[in-house]
C-alpha positions in Angstrom: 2.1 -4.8 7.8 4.3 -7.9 7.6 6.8 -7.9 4.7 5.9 -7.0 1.2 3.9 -10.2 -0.7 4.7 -10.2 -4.2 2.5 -12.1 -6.5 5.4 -11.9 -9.1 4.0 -8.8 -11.5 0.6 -9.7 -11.1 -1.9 -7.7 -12.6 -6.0 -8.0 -13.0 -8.6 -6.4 -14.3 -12.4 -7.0 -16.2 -11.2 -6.2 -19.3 -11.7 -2.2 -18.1 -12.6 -2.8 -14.8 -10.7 -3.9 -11.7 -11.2 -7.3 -10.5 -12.5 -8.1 -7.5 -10.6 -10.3 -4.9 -11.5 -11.6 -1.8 -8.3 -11.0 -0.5 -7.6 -7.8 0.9 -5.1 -5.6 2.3 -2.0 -6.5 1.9 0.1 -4.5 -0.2 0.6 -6.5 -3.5 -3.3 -6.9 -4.1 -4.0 -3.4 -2.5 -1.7 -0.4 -2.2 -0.4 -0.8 -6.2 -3.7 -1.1 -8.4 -5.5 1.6 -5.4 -2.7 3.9 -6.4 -3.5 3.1 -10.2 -6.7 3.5 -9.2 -6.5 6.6 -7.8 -4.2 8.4 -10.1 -5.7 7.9 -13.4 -9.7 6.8 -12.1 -10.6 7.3 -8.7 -9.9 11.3 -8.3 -12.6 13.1 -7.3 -13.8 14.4 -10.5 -15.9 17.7 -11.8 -17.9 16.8 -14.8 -15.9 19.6 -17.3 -14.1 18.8 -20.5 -12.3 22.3 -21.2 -11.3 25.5 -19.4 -13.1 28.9 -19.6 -11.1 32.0 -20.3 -7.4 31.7 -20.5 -4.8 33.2 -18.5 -1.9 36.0 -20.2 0.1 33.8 -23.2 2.9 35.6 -23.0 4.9 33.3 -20.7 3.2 30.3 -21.8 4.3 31.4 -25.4 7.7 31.5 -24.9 8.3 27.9 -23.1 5.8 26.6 -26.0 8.4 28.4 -28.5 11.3 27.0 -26.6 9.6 23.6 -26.9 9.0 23.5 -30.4 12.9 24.3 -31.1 14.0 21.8 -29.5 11.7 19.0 -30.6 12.0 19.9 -34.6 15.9 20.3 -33.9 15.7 16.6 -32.3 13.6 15.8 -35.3 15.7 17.2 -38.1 19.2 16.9 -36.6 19.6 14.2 -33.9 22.1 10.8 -34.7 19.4 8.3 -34.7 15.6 7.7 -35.4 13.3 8.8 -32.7 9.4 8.9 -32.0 8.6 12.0 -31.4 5.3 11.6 -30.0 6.9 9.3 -27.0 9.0 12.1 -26.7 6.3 14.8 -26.3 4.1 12.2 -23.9 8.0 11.5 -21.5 8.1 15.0 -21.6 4.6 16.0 -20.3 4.8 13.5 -18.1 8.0 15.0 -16.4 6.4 17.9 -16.6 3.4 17.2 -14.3 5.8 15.5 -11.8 6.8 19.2 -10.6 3.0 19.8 -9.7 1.6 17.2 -7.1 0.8 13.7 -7.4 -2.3 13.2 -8.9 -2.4 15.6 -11.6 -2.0 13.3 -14.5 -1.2 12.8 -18.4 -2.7 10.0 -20.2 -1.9 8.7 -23.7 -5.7 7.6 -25.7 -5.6 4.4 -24.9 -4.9 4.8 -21.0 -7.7 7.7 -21.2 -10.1 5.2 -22.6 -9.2 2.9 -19.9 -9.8 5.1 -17.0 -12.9 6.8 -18.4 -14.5 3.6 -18.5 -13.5 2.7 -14.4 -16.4 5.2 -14.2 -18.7 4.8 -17.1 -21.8 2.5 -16.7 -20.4 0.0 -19.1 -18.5 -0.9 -21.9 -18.7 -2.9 -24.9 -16.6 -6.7 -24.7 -16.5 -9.9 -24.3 -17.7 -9.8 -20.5 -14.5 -11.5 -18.4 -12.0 -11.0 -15.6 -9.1 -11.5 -16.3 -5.8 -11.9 -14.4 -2.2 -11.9 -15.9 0.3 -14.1 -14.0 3.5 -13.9 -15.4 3.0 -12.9 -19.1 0.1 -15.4 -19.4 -3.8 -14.0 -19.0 -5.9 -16.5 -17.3 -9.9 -16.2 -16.9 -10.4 -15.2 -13.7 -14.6 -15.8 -13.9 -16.3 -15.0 -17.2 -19.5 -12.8 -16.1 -22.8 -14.2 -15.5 -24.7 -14.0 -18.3 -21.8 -12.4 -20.5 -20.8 -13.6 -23.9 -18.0 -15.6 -23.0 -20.0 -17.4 -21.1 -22.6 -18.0 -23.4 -20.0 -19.7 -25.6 -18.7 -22.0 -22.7 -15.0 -20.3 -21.7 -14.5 -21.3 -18.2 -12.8 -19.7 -15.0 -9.2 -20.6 -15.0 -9.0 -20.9 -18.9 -5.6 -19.1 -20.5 -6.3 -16.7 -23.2 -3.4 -17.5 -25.7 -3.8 -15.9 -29.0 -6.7 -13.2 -30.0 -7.8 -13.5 -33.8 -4.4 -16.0 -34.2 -2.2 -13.3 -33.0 -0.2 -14.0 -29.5 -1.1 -11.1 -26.9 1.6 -8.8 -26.8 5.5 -9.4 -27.5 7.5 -10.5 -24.6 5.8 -8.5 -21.3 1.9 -8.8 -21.5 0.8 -5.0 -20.6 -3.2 -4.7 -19.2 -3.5 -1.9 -22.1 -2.5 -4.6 -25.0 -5.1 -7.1 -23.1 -7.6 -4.4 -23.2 -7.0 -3.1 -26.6 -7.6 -7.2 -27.9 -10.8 -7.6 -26.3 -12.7 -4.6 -26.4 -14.5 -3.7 -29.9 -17.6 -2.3 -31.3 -20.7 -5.0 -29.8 -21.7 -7.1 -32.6 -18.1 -8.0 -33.6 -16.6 -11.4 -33.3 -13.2 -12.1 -32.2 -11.6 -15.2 -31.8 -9.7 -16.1 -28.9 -7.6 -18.9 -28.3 -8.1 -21.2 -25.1 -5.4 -23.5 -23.2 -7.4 -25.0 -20.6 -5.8 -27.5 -17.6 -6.5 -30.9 -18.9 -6.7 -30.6 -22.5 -3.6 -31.4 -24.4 -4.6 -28.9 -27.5 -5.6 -25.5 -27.1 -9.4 -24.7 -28.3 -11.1 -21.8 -30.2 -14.0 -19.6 -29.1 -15.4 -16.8 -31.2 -17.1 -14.4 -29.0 -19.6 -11.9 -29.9 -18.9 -8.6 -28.3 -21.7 -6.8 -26.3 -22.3 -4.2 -23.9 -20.9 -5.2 -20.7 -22.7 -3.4 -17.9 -20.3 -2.3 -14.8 -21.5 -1.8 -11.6 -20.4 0.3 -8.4 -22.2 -1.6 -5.8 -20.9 -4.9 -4.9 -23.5 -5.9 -2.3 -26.6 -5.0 -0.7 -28.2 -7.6 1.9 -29.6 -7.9 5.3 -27.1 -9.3 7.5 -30.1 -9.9 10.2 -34.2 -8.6 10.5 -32.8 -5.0 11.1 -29.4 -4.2 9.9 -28.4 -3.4 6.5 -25.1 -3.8 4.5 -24.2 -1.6 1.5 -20.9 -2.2 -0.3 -19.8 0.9 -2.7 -16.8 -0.1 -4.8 -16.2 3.5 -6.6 -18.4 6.3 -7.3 -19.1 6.1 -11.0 -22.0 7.9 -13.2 -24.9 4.4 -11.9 -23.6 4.7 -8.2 -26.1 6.8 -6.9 -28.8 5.4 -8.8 -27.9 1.8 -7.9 -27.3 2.9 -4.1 -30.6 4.4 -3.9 -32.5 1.4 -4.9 -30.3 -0.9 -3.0 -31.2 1.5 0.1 -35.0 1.4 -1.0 -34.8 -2.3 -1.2 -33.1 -3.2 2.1 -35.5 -0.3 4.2 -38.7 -1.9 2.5 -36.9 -5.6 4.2 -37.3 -3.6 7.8 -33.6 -1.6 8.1 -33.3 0.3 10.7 -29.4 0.3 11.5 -26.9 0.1 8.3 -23.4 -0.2 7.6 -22.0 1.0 4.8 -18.6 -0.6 3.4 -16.3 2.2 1.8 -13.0 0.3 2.2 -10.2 -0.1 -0.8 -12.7 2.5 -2.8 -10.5 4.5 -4.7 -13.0 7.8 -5.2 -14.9 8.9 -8.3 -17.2 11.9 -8.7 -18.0 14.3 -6.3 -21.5 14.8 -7.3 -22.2 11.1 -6.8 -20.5 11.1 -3.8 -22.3 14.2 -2.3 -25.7 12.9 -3.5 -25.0 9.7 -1.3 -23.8 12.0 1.8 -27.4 13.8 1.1 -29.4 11.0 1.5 -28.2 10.5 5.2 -28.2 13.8 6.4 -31.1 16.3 7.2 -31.7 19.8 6.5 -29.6 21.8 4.4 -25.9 21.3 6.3 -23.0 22.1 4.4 -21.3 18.4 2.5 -18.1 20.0 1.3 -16.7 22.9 -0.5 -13.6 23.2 -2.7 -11.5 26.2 -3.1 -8.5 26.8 -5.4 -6.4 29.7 -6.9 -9.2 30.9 -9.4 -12.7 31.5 -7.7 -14.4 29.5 -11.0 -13.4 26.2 -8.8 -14.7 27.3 -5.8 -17.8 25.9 -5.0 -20.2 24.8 -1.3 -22.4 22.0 -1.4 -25.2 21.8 0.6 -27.9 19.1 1.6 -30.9 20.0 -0.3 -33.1 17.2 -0.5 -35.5 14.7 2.0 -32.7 11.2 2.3 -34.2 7.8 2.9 -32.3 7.3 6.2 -31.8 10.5 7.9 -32.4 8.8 10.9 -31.0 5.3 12.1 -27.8 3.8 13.7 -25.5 4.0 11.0 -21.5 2.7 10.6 -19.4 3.4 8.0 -16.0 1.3 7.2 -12.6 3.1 5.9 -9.6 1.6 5.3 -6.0 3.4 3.8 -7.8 1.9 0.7 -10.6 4.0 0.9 -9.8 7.8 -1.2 -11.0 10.9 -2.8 -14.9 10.9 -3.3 -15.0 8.0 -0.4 -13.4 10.7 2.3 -15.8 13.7 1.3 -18.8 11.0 2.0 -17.2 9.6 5.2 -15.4 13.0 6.3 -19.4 14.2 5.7 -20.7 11.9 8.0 -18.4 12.0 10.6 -18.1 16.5 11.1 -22.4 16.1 11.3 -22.4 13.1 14.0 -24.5 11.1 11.6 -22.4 7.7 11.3 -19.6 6.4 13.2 -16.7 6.1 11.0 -14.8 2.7 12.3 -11.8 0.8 10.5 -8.2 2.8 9.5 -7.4 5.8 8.5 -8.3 6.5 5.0 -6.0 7.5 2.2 -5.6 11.5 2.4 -7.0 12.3 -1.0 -8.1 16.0 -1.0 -7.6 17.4 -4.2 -10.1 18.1 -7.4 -9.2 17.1 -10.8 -11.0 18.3 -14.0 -10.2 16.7 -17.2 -9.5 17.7 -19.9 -9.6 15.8 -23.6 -7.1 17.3 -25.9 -7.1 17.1 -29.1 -5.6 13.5 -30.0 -7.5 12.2 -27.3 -5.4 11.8 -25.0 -6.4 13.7 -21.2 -4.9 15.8 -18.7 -6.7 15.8 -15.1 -5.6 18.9 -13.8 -6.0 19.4 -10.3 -7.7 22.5 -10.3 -8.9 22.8 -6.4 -8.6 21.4 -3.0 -12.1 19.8 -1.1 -12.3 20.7 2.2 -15.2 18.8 4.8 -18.0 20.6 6.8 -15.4 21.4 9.8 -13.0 22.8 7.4 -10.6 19.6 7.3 -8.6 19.2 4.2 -8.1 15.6 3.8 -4.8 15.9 1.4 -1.9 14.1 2.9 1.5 15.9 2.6 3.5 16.0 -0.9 6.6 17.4 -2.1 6.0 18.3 -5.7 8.7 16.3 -8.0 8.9 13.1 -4.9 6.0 11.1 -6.1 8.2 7.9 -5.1 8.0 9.3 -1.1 4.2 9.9 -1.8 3.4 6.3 -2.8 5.6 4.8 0.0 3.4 6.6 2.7 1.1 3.0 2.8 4.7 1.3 3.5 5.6 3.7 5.7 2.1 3.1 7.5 2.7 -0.1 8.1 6.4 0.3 9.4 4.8 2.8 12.1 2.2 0.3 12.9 -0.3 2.3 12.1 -2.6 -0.6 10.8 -2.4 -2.3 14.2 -2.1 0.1 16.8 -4.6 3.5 16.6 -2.0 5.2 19.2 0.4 4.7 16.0 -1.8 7.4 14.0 0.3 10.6 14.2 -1.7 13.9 13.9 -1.4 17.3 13.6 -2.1 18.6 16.5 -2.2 21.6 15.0 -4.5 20.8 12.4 -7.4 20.2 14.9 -11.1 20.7 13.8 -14.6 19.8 16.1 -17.6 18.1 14.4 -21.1 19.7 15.3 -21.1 17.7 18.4 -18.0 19.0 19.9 -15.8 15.9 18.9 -12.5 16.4 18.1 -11.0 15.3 14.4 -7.9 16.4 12.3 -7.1 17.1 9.1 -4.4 16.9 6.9 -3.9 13.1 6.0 -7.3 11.0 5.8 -10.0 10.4 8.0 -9.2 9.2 11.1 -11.8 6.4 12.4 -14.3 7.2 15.5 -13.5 3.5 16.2 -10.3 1.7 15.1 -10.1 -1.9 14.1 -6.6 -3.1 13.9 -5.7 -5.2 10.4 -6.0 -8.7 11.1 -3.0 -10.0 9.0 -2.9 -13.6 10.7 -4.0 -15.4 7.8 -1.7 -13.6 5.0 1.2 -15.3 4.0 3.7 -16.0 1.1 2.3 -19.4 0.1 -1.1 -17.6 0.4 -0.4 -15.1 -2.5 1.2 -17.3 -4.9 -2.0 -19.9 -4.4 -4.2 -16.4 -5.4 -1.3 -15.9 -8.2 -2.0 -19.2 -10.0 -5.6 -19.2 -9.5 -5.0 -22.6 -7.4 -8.3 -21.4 -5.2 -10.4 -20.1 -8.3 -9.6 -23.3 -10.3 -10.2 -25.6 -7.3 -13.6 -24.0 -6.5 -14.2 -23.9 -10.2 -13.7 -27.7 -10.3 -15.6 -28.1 -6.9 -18.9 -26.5 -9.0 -19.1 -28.6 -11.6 -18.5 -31.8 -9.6 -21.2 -30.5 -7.1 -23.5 -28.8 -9.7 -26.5 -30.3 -9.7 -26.9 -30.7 -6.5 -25.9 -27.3 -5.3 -27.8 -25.7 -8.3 -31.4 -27.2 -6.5 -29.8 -25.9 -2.8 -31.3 -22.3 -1.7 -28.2 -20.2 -0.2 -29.3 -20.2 3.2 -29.2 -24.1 3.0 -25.8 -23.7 1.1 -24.1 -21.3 3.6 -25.4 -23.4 6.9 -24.5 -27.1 5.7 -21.7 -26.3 2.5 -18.1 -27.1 4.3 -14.6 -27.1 2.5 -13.6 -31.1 4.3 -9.6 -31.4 5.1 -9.5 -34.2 2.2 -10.4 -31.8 -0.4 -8.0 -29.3 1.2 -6.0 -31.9 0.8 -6.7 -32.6 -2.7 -5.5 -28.2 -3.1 -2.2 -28.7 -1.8 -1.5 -31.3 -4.1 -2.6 -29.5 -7.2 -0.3 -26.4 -5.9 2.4 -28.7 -5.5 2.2 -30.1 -8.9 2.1 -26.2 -10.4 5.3 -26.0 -8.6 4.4 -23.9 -5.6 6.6 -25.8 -2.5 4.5 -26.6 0.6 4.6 -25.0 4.2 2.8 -26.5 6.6 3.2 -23.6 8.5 2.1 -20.8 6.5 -0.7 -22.9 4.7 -1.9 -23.7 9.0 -2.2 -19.6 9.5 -4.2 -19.3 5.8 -6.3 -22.7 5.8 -9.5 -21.5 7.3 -9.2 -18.5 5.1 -8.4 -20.5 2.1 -11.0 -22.8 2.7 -14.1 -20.1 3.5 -12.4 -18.5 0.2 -13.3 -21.7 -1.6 -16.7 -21.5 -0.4 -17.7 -18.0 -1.2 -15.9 -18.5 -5.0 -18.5 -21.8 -5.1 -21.6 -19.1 -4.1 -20.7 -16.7 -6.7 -20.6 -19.3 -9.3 -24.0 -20.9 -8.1 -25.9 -17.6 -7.3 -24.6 -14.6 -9.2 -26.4 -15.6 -12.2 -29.7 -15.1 -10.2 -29.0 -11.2 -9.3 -29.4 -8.7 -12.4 -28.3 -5.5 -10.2 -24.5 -6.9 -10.5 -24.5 -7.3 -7.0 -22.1 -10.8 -5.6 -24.5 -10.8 -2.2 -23.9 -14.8 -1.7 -20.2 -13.7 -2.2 -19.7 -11.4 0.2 -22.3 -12.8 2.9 -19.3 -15.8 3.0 -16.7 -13.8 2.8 -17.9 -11.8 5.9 -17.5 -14.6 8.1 -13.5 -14.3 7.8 -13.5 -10.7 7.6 -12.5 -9.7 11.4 -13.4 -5.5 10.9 -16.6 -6.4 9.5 -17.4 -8.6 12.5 -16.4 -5.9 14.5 -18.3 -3.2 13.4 -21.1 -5.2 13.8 -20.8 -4.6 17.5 -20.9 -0.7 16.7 -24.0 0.5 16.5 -24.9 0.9 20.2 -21.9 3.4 20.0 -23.6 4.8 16.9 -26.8 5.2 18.2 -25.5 6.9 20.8 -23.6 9.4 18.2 -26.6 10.1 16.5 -28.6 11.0 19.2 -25.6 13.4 20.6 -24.5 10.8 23.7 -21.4 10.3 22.3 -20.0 13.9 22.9 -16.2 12.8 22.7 -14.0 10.2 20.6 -13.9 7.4 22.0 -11.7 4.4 21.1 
């Protein structure tokens, strides 16, 4: 990876949920909100709330004793007013940094937030939002959401929430969160600056249950091969990835490749379900295995999948984590797909949470998951360097790891063999059958300030409603052959950019224009066609998108390589 793109403190979400850019990869869209991702939402969860029997109090009792001293003697006795309860949270937190790095403390708002990455909706006022230094702009309001009922617009700036300003000073996503969300049936009024209007404009939105979903897209690329798109493993996952996979076989699937990349993780029984429906007989998926045997658990395939048999490819990236590497590490010790991209995060440890009793959580890592072949997955950690543990994506890059596969280091020692006699390691991620450098050609500075802001969003936003009537009467397959982004209305971007004060260069804006411009495009689909799809799904999106996306086009030249694999030609790795 080049050098680090900063998009100046940029932060996104969907009121709960993360938003979804077409950008990927590079480390200010990526490797922060992943790590967020992964820390407080993605891990690998077991379904438990509390903690059978308990271990000997008597060292326990005399820390908590210790403790308490000192906090009521702070309380009682120290110069100057403090909150205590920031003090217990600092402290806890501190605490858990002498475990490893994905145990974690959250406060009840944060535990809120996180829980619902992986519930199947929440209640709101149905937007994405971005914030761009300390203003929140509409990123898309969702089809058929409230806000869009009530006419807020993509690119609009959310200014004041029932006439109070969001947030003092530095706009936090919590404070953002904590403003929109409500009970559905209650009204809130926001306050909307859009470009173009002197004054700013209330909306009062009616709050409503805003359904998430986990897969993003679910077409046929051509009369036999299928493309599945999993963005985290949540409680609908399996249930929407079933019917996705019904859908596309009953189209005439008989090859499929399933997109795991930037997927943070979610729950393991979703993710072994998935695993399950690809592979035959009852073949171990993964087991788990920590200090007290109540953790310890094998899971098995157990029932008859929908494509046991059929090429199938399966995309990882350093994006892709937890729940995503027991699925793809799965796969890959049975020879059933052939696992193409980078090598994926290193993610091998279970949390369970735990609600305590102010309700904020703990996830506890409680176990380690270990694949078929007996690969842990866990990357290396010092407990107490968290700071070293996040810089390993950096530290990827500087190796050149996401553009040479001889870059990838491993253990020799840590060697395992799939069923087939394949060679594969443990110890930091799954390593791809295939590797497909990062194509970083088009990413550059002027780039991420464009995407910081929303110069492409609001330009395709304006490109719709100039075009939509036309467009609206245009079937997609019409759109995506004849639909072009022309040089004078590339022209017409640069000059909006300019006047928000981001300086031109014509060289970095040559290396991103045909990316810019195929952004534009698949923005324009998603506006036009979402609305049409109730499962959630941004198919017009993505089937745009693809056309820029060089490891997608790649592994579409795979699956002679994994036909071969599943039919146990491919006896070796082969690169």
């Amino acid at each position: 990876m080049e050098k680090e793109n900063n998009a100046e403190n940029e932060l996104r979400g969907r009121e709960f949920s993360s938003s979804k850019s077409g950008i990927q990869n590079d480390k200010a869209t990526v490797r922060l909100p992943m790590l967020l991702g992964i820390t407080l939402a993605g891990g690998m969860l077991i379904g438990a709330t509390f903690f059978g029997a308990t271990k000997s109090m008597n060292g326990i009792g005399r820390g908590y004793t210790k403790y308490r001293e000192v906090l009521q003697l702070i309380e009682n006795n120290y110069v100057d007013s403090v909150n205590t309860d920031e003090l217990v949270d600092y402290s806890i937190e501190k605490m858990l940094e002498k475990l490893d790095p994905h145990t974690a403390y959250m406060n009840p708002q944060d535990a809120v937030a996180a829980r619902s990455q992986l519930e199947g909706g929440f209640d709101g006022i149905g937007v994405e939002f971005n914030i761009y230094k300390d203003t929140v702009y509409v990123v898309t309001p969702l089809a058929g959401g409230p806000s869009e009922a009530v006419g807020i617009r993509s690119g609009d700036k959310i200014i004041e929430v029932d006439n109070k300003p969001l947030g003092n000073g530095k706009i936090e996503n919590s404070a953002v969160f904590k403003a929109l969300r409500g009970k559905r049936g209650t009204d809130v009024k926001l306050t909307i600056l859009r470009k173009g209007d002197p004054k700013p404009k209330d909306f009062t939105v009616t709050r409503d249950r805003i359904p998430t979903y986990s897969i993003d897209a679910a077409y046929m690329i051509d009369n036999k091969t299928g493309y599945i798109k999993i963005n985290r493993f949540s409680e609908t996952t399996y249930d929407e990835f079933k019917t996705a996979l019904a859908s596309l076989k009953a189209k005439g699937m008989t090859q499929l490749m399933m997109d795991l990349r930037n997927n943070p993780g979610g729950y393991m029984d979703r993710a072994t379900n998935i695993a399950d429906e690809f592979i035959s007989g009852n073949k171990l998926l993964v087991y788990t295995d920590g200090k007290d045997n109540r953790y310890d658990r094998k899971t098995y395939a157990h029932i008859a999948g929908q494509f046991e048999e059929g090429a199938l490819v399966v995309l990882v990236d350093e994006g892709s984590a937890s729940a995503s590497e027991i699925v793809s590490g799965a796969l890959q010790d049975h020879d059933r797909a052939l696992i193409a991209g980078r090598r994926s995060f290193g993610k091998g440890l279970v949390q369970m949470p735990v609600t305590l009793s102010d309700g904020s959580e703990l996830r506890l890592t409680i176990s380690r998951y270990y694949t078929p072949s007996g690969r842990s997955i866990q990357k290396p950690y010092i407990p107490g360097h968290e700071g070293d543990y996040e810089k390993d994506l950096e530290l990827r890059s500087k190796r050149g790891e996401y553009y040479i596969a001889d870059s990838i280091k491993n253990d020799p020692k840590l060697k395992f063999k799939t069923d087939g006699g394949r060679i594969v390691y443990g110890g930091g991620g799954i390593t791809p059958d295939y590797f497909i450098p990062r194509d970083s050609t088009w990413q550059t500075a002027y780039l991420v300030q464009l995407y910081g802001k929303s110069i492409i969003r609001e330009f395709a936003m304006e490109y719709t409603n100039d075009n939509k009537q036309k467009l609206e009467k245009m079937p997609f397959a019409e759109f995506n052959r004849t639909v072009t982004i022309t040089d004078e209305q590339m022209n017409r971007l640069v000059k909006d950019a300019t006047a928000e004060g981001i300086k031109f260069n014509e060289k970095e804006y040559n290396r991103s224009k045909n990316y810019i411009r195929n952004q534009i495009k698949a923005l324009v689909a998603r506006a036009v066609y979402q609305k049409d799809n109730k499962s959630g799904q941004n198919n017009e999106f993505f089937r745009v998108i693809s056309q820029t996306d060089d490891t997608y086009q790649k592994a579409l030249q795979l699956f002679d390589r994994a036909d071969k694999l599943e039919h146990g030609a491919m006896t070796y790795n082969q690169k």
